[in-house]
C-alpha positions in Angstrom: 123.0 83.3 137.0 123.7 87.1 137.1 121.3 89.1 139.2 121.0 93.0 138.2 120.1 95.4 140.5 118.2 99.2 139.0 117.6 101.4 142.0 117.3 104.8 139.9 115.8 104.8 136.6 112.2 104.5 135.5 112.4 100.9 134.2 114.3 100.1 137.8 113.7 96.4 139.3 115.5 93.3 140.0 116.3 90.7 137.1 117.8 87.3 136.7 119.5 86.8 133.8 120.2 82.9 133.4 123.5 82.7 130.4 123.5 79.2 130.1 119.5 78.3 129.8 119.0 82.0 127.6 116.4 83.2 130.2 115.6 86.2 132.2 113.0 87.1 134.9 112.5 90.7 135.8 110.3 92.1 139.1 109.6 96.1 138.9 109.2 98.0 141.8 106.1 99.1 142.7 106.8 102.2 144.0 110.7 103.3 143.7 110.3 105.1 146.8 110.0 101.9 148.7 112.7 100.6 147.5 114.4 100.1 151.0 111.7 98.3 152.0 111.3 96.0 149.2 114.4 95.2 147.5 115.3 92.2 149.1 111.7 91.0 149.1 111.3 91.5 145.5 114.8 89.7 144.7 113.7 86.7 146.7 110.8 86.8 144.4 112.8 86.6 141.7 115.0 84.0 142.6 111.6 82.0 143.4 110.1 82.9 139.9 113.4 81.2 138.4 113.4 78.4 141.1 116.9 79.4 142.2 118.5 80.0 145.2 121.8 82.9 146.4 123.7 80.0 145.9 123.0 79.7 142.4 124.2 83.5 141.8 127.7 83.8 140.0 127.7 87.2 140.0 126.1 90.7 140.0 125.7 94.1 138.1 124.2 97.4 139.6 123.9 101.2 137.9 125.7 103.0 140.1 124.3 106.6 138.7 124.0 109.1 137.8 120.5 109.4 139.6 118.8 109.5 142.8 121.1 109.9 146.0 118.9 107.7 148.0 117.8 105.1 144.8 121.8 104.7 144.1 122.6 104.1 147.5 120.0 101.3 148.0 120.9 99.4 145.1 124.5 99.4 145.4 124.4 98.9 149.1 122.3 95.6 148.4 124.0 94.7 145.2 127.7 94.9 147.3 126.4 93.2 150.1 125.3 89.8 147.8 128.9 89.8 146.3 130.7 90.2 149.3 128.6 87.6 151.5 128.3 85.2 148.7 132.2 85.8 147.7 131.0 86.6 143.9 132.2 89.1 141.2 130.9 92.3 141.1 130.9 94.9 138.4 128.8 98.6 137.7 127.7 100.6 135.2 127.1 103.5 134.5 123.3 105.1 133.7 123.7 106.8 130.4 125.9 103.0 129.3 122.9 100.8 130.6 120.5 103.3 128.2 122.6 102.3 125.1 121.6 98.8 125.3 118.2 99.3 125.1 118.6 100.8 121.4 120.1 99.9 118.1 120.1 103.7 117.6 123.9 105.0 118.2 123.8 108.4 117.4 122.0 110.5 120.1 122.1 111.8 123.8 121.1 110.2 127.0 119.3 112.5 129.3 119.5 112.0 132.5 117.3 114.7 135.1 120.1 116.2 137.7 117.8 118.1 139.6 114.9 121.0 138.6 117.3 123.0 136.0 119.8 120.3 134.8 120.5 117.2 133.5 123.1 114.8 132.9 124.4 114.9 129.2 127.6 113.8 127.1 128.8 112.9 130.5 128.3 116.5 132.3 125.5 118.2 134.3 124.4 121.3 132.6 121.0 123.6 132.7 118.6 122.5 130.2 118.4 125.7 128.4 122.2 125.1 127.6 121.7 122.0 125.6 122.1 122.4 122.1 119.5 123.3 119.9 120.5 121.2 116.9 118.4 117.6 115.6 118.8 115.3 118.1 117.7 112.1 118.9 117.5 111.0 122.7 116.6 108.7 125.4 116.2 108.8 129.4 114.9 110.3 131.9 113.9 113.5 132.5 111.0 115.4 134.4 107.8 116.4 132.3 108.8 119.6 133.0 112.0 119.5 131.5 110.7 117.1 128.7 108.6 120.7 127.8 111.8 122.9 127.8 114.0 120.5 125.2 114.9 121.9 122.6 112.1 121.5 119.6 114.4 119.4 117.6 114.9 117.0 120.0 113.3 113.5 119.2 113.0 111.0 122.0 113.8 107.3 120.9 110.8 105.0 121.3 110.4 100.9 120.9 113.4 100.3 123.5 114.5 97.3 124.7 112.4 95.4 127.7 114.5 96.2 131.0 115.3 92.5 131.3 116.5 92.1 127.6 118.9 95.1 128.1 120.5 93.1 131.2 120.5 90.3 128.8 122.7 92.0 126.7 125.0 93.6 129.1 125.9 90.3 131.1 126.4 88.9 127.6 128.6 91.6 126.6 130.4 92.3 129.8 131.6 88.7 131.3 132.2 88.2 135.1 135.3 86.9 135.8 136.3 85.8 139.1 139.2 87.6 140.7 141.1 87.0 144.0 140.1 90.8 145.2 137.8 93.2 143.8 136.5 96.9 144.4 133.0 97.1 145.7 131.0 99.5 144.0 130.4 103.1 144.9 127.8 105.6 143.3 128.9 107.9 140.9 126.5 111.3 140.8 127.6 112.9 137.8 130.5 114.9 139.5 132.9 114.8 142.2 131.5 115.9 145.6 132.6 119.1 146.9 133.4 120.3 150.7 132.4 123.6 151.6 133.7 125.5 154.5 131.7 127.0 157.1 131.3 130.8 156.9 130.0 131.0 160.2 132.7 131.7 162.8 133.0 129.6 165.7 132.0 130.8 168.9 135.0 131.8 171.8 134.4 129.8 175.0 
């Protein structure tokens, strides 16, 4: 059994996909913003749903962003923390690559909200007046704000995949294998983070 951990986009929750019997059980959460709170809770729901056990797990798959700081965190935290005690592969995805399963579509953008003013597109954060204004068809998430400033060509992709039918589909097309060391995950915010220097000058004692 694989579990897969969401943390950060609207269809997030915890879901057991079972490879050998074909089935998958999915728990939502509530309220994303609880997530701390929850996420173990509503993954030993899941495991009771199935009538499984941690020791039944043989590996597992988070998103590890772009997307919320604190959703991302949670999730992969968790996720690392279940391979490393249970001594389990581990592998991560990205956000926009987890949207692509839940469509047969193949031409169009994933949209992914950044913060008020950008979003997360062809793999770069730019302002959402800067995306181009030609047809095109795209999934994601986005505020409603931002969902009103898209350009009026744009056509959001409907009918997707069930959140537990897209994990289906990744662990089917990305196979844990076992290894004798592996990388835990890290989140991955769209870009690489920056230091800034102080412009204040210290103070002489």
């Amino acid at each position: 059994m694989i579990l897969c951990v969401d943390t950060t986009t609207s269809a997030a929750g915890i879901t057991l996909v079972d490879l050998k019997a074909g089935k998958t059980h999915y728990h939502g959460f509530a309220d994303l913003l609880e997530a701390s709170e929850t996420i173990l809770k509503l993954i030993d729901g899941v495991l009771k749903t199935a009538k499984a056990s941690p020791a039944d797990l043989m590996g597992v798959m988070a998103i590890i962003g772009p997307g919320s700081f604190t959703g991302l965190r949670i999730g992969i935290t968790v996720a690392n923390q279940f391979a490393h005690q249970l001594n389990i592969p581990i592998a991560g995805l990205r956000t926009d690559e987890w949207w692509r399963y839940r469509t047969d579509e193949r031409a169009f953008v994933h949209l992914q909200t950044m913060n008020r003013n950008e979003v997360y597109a062809e793999r770069k954060i730019i302002p959402v007046a800067g995306l181009p204004t030609k047809k095109t068809k795209w999934l994601g998430d986005v505020t409603e704000l931002q969902r009103v400033e898209l350009p009026e060509k744009y056509e959001e992709i409907l009918g997707l995949r069930s959140p537990e039918i897209t994990w289906k589909l990744v662990a089917e097309d990305r196979p844990l294998a076992r290894q004798k060391t592996y990388d835990l995950l890290e989140p991955w915010y769209g870009k690489e983070p920056t230091i800034t220097k102080s412009k204040k000058t210290p103070a002489i004692r």
